[in-house]
N, C-alpha and C positions, 0 to 999 in steps of 0.2 A: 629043479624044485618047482612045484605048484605054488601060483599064484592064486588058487580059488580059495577054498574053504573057508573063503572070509568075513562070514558071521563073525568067526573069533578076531578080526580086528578091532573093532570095536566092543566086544562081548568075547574076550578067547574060553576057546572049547566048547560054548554053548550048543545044543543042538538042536534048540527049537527056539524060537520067537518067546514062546512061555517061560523060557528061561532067562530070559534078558535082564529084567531088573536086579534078579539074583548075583549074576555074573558080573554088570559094571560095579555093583555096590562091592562087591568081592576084590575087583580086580582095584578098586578105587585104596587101598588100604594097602597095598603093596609099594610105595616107593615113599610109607612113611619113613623118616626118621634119619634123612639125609638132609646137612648141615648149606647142600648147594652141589652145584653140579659137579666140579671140581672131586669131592670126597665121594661122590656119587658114581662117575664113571672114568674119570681118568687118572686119580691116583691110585685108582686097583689096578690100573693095568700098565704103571711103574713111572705114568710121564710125570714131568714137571708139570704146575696149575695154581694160578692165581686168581682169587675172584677181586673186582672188582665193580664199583660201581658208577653209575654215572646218570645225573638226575637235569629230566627235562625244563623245559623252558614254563610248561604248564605243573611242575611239579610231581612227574612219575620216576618213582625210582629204579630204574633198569639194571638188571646182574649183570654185569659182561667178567666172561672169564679170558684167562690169555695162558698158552699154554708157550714157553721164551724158545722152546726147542725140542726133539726129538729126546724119546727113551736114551739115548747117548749123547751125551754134547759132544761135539766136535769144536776147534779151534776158529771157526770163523766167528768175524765179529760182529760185523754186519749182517744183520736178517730182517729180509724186509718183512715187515707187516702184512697179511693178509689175513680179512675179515670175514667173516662166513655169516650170513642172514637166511635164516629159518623161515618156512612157509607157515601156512593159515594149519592151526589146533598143533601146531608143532613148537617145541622149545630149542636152546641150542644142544639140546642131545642129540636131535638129529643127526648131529655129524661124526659122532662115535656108539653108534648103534648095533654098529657092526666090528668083527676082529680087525683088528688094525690093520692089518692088509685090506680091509674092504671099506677103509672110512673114510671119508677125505679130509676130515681136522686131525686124525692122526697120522696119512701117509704126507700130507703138509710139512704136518711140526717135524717128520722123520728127512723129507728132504731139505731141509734147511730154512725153513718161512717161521716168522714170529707170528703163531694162529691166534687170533681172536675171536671171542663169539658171540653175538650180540642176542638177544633176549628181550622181545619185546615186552610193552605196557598189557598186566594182565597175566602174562603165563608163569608159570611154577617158578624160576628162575631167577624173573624180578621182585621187587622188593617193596609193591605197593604205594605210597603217596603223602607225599609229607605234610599232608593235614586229612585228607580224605579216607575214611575206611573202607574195604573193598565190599562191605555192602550198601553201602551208598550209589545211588542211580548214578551221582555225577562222573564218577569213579571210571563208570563204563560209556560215559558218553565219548565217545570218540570211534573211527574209522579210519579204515589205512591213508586218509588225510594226514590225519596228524604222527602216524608210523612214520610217515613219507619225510611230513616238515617238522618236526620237533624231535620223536624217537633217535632217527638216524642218526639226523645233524651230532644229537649229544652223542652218540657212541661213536662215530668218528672223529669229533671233536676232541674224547678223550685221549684214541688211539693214538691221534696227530700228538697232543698234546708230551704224551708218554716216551715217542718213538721219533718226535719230527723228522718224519718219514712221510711221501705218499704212500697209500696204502691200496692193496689188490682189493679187489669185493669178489664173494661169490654170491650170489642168490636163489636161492630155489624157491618156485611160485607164487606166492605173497613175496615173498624174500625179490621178487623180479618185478614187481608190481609197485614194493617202494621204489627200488631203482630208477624202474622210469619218470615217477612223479618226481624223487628226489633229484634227480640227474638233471631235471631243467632248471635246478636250483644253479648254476656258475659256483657259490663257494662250495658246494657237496663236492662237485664234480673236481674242482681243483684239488682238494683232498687226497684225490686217486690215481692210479697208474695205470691203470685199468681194471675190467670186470668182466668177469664170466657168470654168464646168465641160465641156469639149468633149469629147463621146463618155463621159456619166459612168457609172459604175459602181462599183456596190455590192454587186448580187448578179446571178450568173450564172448560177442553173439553169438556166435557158430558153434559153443560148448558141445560134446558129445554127450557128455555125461546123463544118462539116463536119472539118475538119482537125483544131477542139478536140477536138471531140466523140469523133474516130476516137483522138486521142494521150491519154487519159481512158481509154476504153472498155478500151484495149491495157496500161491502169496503166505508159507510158513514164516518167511520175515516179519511180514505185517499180523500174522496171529500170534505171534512172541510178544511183539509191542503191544498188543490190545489185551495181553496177560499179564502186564508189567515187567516180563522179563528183560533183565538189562543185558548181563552176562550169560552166554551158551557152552554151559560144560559139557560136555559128549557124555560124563559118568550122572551127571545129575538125572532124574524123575523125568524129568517136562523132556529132557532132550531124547530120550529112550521113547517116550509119549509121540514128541515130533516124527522120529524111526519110522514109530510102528504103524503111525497114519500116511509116510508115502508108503511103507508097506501094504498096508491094507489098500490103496489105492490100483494095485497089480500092475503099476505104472514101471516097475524096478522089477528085477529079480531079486529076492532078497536071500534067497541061496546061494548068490554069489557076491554080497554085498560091496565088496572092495572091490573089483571090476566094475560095477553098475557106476561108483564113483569115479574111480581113477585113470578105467581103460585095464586089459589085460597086463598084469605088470609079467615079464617076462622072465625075472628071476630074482624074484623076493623069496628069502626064506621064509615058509612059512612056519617051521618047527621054534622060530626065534621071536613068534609073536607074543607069549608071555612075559616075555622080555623086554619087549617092546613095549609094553604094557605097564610096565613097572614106570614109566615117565610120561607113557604118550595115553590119549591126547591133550593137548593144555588147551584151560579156556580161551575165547576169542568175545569180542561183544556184541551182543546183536546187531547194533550200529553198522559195527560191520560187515555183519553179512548182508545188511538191509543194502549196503553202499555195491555191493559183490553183486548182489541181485539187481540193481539198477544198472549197469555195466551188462550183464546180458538181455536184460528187456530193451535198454536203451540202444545197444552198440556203440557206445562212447567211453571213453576213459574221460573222465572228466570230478570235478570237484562232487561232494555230496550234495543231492539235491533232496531239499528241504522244502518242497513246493514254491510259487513263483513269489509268493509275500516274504517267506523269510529268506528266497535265496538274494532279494532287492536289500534285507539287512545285512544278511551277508556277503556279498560279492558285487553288490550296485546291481544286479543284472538280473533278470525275471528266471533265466536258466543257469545251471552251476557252469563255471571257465571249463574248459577242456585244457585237459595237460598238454602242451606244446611239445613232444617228445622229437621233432625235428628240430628242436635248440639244443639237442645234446651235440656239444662240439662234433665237429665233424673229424677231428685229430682223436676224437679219445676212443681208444683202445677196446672194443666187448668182441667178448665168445660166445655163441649164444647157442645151447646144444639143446635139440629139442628130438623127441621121439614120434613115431608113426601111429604109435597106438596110443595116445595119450589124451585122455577124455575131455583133459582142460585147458591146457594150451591143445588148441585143436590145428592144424597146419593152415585152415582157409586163415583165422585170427591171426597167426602166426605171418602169415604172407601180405594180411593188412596192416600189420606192422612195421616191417621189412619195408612196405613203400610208403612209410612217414616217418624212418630214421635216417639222418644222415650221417652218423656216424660210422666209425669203420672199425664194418663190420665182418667178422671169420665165422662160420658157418657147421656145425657139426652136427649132421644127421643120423641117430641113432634110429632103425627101422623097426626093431622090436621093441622099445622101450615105451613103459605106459608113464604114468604121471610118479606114482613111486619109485619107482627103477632108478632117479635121478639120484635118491639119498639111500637104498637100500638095498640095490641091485647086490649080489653078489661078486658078479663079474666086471662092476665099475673100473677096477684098477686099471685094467687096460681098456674099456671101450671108452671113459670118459675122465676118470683124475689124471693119468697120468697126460692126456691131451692137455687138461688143467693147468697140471703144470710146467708142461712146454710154451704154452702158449702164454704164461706169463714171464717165462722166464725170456723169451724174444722181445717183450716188452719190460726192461728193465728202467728203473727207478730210482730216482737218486741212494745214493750209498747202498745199492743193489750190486751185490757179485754176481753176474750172470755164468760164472763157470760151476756155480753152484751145483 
């Protein structure tokens, strides 16, 4: 399958730039009138699915769904927990995108795992804020900081809570970016049995990403804030607006839109992008990206920096902390499967990672896989889930059947 034609990722079918505001306004009205993810994509396709909720420490209401078992239950009793955390403008659809053979929340719940799926502060999924409305600036004041240290915690916190169980994590991109911040947490980390890391990242200078690189170079973070924009919907005006001005920059290809971003993804359907469409993408806040942008100008994983006056009120310190990612135990358990072609975890980042963790680590190099490919590859089952769940199942967990 081609990976190009991917105007229509962002815009499906469009075929000129002129037709852009048409298409996201269009494509934005298609996954009205779904009660939650749950009725949305996995009880049409016959699994068990339970939403619930679980509300942070600053007051964000987060959806998390939990799917107990496989289209068939079988007799065991025991199933461990594993968690599935969704990257940046992604929700937890991501991980049933595809036919069940091709997904890995639903070849999970079939091998025997209690799947859970967490849904960050912001996207379609969750559930808003128990005094704040979601146009309110405060609303969206936050960055994968607080993903890291309050988001998580709660959705683990509930899981444990439900299942007292340690529980597996999977992460893809944002989804690897909490982990690391959160993982220097000691109670996150005791929580888990281990974790597999798909597309991980921690540091970005080296981004390939022509598209990043050009939305950086133009400080599009800092022209959102000086528009008052708080929240970045990919289907809104302004963000279609942002497009069309790296566009117009000739910095990008934009005939090939989703490569210029992602890196060649090697085997994304692309006939399944309407589809895809029907949920993806979910907002993210500009904070954020403003936070994602300082990470590759700077080279550092480190706290939001706020300038040297307010980083003294916030942190004592003139500069933000840097994540300590060599306190992630050196006993605890990550998979970290990363691809050749992949525009955002780029291998040099990748490799300056690798030598400031000391935890142990198992390594799976996928050579054609771009930054997509991790959630919507085709041929995942066997280049990358089912490694998944071998590699958790050698690391078993209390009240874990490993002959599972």
């Amino acid at each position: 399958m081609k990976s190009t034609r991917v105007i229509g990722f962002l815009r499906p079918l469009c075929a000129c730039l002129v037709a852009l505001q048409w298409c996201v306004s269009r494509v934005s009205t298609l996954s009205d009138g779904y009660d939650g993810l749950c009725s949305a994509i996995l009880h049409p396709w016959g699994y068990p699915c339970v939403e619930y909720t679980a509300t942070t420490d600053d007051g964000f209401i987060l959806g998390i769904q939990r799917i107990p078992h496989g289209r068939i239950k079988n007799l065991v009793e025991s199933r461990p927990p594993v968690f599935l955390q969704h990257g940046l403008f992604q929700g937890g659809d991501t991980w049933f995108e595809n036919n069940p053979d091709q997904s890995l929340g639903f070849l999970l719940a079939d091998a025997g795992f209690d799947v859970w799926v967490g849904n960050v502060r912001g996207t379609r999924w969750s559930h808003g804020h128990v005094s704040l409305p979601k146009t309110a600036k405060e609303f969206w004041d936050w960055s994968f900081d607080e993903l890291a240290m309050s988001d998580l915690p709660a959705m683990l916190d509930l899981i444990y809570s439900e299942t007292k169980m340690q529980i597996y994590y999977v992460g893809h991109s944002q989804g690897t970016i909490m982990a690391f911040a959160a993982f220097t947490n000691p109670k996150v980390v005791n929580r888990l049995g281990a974790a597999a890391l798909l597309s991980p990242i921690a540091f970005l200078a080296n981004i390939t990403s022509p598209f990043a690189r050009a939305a950086v170079n133009m400080h599009l973070d800092q022209f959102a804030k000086s528009m008052g924009v708080h929240q970045l919907n990919l289907r809104s005006e302004f963000a279609v607006e942002m497009i069309d001005r790296v566009c117009a920059s000739k910095q990008v290809n934009c005939g090939d839109l989703l490569t210029s971003i992602t890196g060649p993804n090697c085997c994304f359907n692309d006939s399944r992008i309407p589809y895809y469409l029907q949920f993806e993408p979910h907002p993210s806040s500009t904070k954020n990206i403003e936070h994602l942008f300082q990470m590759i100008r700077k080279g550092t994983f480190a706290r939001f920096d706020y300038g040297w006056l307010r980083n003294w009120r916030e942190y004592g310190t003139s500069t933000p902390p840097e994540y300590d990612i060599s306190s992630i135990p050196q006993d605890f358990p990550v998979l970290m499967a990363y691809g050749g072609l992949d525009a955002m975890a780029d291998l040099n980042d990748i490799t300056l990672m690798l030598g400031n963790v000391l935890c142990d680590v198992e390594l799976l190099y996928l050579e054609n896989y771009a930054h997509l490919d991790f959630v919507l590859s085709i041929n995942s089952k066997h280049d990358l889930y089912e490694p998944v769940v071998k590699f958790f199942r050698a690391h078993p967990t209390y009240g874990f059947d490993s002959t599972l």
